[in-house]
C-alpha positions as a printed NumPy array, in Angstrom:
array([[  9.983,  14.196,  47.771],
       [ 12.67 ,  14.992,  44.809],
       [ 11.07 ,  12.197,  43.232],
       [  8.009,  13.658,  43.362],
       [  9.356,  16.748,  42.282],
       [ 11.419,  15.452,  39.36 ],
       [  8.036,  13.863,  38.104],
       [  5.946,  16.785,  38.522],
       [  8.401,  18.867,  36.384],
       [  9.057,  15.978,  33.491],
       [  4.994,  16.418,  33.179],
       [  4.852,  19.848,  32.393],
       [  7.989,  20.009,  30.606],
       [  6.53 ,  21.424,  26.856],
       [  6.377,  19.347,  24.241],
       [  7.943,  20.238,  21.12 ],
       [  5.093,  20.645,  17.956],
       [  5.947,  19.792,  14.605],
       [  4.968,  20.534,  11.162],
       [  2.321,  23.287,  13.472],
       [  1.211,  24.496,   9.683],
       [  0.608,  21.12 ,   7.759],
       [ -2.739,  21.159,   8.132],
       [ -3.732,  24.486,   7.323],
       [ -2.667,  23.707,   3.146],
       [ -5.17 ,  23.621,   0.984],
       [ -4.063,  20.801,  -0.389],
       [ -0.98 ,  18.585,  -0.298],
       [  0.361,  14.955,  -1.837],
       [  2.23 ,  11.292,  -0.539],
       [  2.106,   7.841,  -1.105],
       [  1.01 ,   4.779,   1.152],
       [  2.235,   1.378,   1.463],
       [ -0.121,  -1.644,   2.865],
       [ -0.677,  -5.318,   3.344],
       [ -4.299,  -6.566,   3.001],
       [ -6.149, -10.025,   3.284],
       [ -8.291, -10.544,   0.246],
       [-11.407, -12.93 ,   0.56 ],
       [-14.522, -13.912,  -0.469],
       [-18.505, -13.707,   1.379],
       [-19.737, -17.012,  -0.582],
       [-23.7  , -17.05 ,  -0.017],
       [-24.425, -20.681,  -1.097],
       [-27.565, -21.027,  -3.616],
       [-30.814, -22.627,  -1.856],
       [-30.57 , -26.744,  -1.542],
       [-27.005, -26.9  ,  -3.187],
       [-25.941, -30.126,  -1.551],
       [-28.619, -31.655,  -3.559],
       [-27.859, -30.789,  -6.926],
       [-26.212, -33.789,  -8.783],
       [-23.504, -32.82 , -11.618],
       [-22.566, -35.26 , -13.977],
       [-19.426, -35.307, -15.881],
       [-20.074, -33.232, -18.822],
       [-19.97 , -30.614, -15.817],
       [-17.232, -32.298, -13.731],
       [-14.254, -32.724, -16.42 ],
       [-11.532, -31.999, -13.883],
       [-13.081, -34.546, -11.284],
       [-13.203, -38.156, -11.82 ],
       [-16.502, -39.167, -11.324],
       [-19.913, -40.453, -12.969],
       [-21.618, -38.132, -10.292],
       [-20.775, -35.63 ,  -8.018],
       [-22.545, -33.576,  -5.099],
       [-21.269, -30.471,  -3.087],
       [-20.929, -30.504,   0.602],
       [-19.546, -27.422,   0.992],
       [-17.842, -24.022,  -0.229],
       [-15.476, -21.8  ,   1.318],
       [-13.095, -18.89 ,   0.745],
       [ -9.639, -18.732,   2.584],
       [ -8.37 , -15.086,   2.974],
       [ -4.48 , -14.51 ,   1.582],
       [ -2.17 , -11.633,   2.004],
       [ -1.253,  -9.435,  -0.633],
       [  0.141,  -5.581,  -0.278],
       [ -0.77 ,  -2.099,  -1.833],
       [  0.74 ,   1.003,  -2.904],
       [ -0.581,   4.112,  -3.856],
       [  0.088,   8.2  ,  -4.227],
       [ -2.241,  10.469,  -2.034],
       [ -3.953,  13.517,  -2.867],
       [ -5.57 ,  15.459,   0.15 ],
       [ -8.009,  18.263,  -0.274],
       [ -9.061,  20.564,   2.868],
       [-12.464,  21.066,   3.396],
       [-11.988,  23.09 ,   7.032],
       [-10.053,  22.498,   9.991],
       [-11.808,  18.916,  10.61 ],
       [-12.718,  17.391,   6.852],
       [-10.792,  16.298,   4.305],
       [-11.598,  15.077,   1.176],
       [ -8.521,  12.097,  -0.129],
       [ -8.496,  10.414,  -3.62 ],
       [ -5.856,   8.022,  -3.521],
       [ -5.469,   5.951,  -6.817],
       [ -3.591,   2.53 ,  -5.529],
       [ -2.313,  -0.408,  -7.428],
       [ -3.196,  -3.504,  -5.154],
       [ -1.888,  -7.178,  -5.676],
       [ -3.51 , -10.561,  -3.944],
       [ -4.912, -13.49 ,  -4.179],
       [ -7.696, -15.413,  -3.421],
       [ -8.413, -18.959,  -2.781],
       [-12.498, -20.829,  -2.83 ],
       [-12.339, -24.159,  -1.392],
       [-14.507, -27.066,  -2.074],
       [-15.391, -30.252,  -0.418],
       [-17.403, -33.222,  -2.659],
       [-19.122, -36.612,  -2.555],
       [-17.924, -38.5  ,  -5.966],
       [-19.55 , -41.583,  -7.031],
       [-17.999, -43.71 ,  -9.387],
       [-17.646, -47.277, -10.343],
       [-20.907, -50.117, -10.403],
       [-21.642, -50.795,  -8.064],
       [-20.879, -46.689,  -7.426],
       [-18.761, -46.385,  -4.282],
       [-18.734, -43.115,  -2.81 ],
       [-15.897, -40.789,  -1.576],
       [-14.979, -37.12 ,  -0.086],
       [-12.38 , -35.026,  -1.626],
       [-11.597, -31.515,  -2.211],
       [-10.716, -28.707,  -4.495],
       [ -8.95 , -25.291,  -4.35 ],
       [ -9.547, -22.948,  -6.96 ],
       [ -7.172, -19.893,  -6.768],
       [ -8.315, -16.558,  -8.106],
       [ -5.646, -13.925,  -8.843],
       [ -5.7  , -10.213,  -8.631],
       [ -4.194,  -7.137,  -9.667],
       [ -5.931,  -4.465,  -9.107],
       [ -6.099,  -0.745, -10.536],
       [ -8.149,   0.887,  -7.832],
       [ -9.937,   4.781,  -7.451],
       [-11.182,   5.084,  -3.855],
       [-12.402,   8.293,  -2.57 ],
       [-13.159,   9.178,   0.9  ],
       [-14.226,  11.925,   3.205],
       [-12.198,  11.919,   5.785],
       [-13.044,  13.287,   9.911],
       [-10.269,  14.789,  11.712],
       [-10.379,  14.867,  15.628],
       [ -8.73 ,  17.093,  17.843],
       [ -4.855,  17.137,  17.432],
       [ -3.196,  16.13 ,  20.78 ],
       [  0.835,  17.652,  20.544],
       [  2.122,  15.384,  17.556],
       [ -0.701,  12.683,  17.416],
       [ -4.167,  13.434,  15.314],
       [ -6.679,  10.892,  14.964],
       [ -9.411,   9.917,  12.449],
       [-12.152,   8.393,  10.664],
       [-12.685,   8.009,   6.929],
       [-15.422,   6.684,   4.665],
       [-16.038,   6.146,   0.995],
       [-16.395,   4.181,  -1.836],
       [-13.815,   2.971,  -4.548],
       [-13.964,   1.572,  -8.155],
       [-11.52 ,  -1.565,  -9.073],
       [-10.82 ,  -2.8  , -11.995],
       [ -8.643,  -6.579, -11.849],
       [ -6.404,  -7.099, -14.381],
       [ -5.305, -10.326, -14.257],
       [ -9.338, -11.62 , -14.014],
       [-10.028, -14.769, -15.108],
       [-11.711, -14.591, -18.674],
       [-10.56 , -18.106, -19.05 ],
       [-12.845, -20.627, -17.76 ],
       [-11.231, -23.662, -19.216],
       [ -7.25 , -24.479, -20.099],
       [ -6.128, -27.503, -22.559],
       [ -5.865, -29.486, -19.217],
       [ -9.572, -29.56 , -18.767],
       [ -8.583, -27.829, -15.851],
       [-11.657, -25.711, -14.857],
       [-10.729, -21.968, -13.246],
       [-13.281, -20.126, -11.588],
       [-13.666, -16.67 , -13.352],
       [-14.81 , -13.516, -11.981],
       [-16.255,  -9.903, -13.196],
       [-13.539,  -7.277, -14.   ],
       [-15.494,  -4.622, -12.22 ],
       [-16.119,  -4.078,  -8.689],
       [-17.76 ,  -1.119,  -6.623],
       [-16.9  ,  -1.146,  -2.605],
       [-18.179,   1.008,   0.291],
       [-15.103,   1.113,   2.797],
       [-14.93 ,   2.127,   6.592],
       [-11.728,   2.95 ,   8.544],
       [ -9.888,   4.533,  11.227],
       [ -5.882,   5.69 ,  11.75 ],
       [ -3.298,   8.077,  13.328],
       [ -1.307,  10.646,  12.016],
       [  1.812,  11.298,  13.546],
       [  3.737,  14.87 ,  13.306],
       [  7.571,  14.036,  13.024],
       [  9.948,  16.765,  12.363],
       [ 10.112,  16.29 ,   8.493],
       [  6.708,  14.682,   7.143],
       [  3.789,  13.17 ,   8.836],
       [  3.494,   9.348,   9.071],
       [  0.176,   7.614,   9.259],
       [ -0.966,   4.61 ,  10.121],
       [ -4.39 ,   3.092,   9.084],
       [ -7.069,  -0.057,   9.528],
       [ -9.616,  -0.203,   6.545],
       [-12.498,  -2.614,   5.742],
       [-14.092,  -2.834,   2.46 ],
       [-17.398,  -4.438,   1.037],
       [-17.904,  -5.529,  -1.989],
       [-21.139,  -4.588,  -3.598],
       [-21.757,  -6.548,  -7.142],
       [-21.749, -10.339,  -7.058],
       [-18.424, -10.975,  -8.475],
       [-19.095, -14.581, -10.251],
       [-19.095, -15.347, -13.574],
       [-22.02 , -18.466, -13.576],
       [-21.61 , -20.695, -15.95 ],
       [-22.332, -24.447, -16.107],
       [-19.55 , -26.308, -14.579],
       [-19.749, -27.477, -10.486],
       [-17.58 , -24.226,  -9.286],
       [-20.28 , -21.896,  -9.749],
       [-23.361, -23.888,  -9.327],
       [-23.631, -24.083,  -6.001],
       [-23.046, -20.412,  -5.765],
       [-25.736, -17.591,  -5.073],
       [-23.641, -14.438,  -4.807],
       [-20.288, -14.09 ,  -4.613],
       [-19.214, -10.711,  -3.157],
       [-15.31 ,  -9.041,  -2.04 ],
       [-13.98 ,  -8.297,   1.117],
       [-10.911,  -6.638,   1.625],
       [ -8.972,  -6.087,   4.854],
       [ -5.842,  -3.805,   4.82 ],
       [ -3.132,  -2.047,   7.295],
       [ -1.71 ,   0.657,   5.337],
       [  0.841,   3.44 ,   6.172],
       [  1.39 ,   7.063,   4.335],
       [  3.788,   9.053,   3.936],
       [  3.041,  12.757,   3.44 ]])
């Protein structure tokens, strides 16, 4: 019985609510910090495996011919920072513009049947081309505020966001004969996400889980093996990111 008691009272004991007028300014500022997993959606062109390169377009492979048998893109961690700007719309939007510098790197690798030699003997090996970014990005998103429950709010967001990388790859070649892939300087995304904001006694901490799509094929064709078993090349962008306002 005083056990049931003791509970009974501990769930109706009040609950302390912070920062009760945070929400209600028209507008107010922070920062957020992130990690994110940078990749690629490689959409091979039509009957790649049976294009033959020879080694005017190989001159970082060894070969007298060369076929693809296949390309992929290994996601790598990078991290984020930014400064927020939040504009009320009415007790449930928001609209956030939340300029971000954003660091990662991406990796495309290839698997290929060289032939070489007469009589030509065949053999598989592989490639990994790495693609570094820096990016300078301008999201903005409209952001859907559920019901606050004591310190805990949660919500949903949605938008779009300009990049620009700074460290693309406008180099296709070095003095190595070393071939890089390069890629546009421009992107556009359309991004999805979801997080909690937490009241504390001070400022209120958020935590958030975003996706973003790439929307412009990000490839640079040219003639070499790396880009001509490509279609489309398109971003994708993962990231866990926590503000601070």
């Amino acid at each position: 019985m005083c056990l049931l008691l003791s509970g009974n009272i501990f769930a109706q004991k009040p609950i302390v609510q912070n920062l009760t007028d945070f929400d209600l300014a028209p507008y107010h500022f922070g920062f957020i910090l992130g990690i994110n997993q940078m990749f690629f959606a490689i959409k091979p062109a039509d009957g790649f495996q049976q294009l033959k390169y020879d080694p005017t377009r190989t001159p970082d492979i060894n070969s007298d011919s060369t076929y693809i048998l296949g390309i992929e893109s290994n996601p790598t961690t990078g991290f984020v920072i930014g400064i927020v700007s939040n504009l009320r719309l009415n007790n449930y939007f928001d609209l956030r513009f939340i300029p971000s510098l954003s660091f990662g790197e991406r990796e495309m690798l290839y698997s290929f049947k060289v032939y070489k030699g007469n009589p030509a003997v065949s053999d598989n090996i592989g490639a990994t081309k790495k693609v570094q970014s820096t990016f300078v990005e301008f999201p903005l998103y409209v952001r859907y505020k559920g019901q606050r429950i004591n310190n805990v709010r949660p919500y949903l967001l949605g938008g779009a966001k300009y990049t620009l990388d700074l460290a693309s790859n406008s180099k296709k070649k070095d003095d190595t004969n070393n071939i890089n892939v390069a890629i546009e300087k421009n992107d556009l995304y359309a991004e999805l996400g979801v997080g909690f904001d937490f009241y504390t006694a001070w400022f209120k901490f958020g935590t958030e889980v975003k996706m973003a799509y790439g929307l412009r094929d990000m490839l640079k064709h040219d003639h070499t093996i790396y880009t001509g078993g490509v279609d489309h090349l398109n971003s994708r962008l993962f990231q866990i990111s926590f503000s601070f306002e």
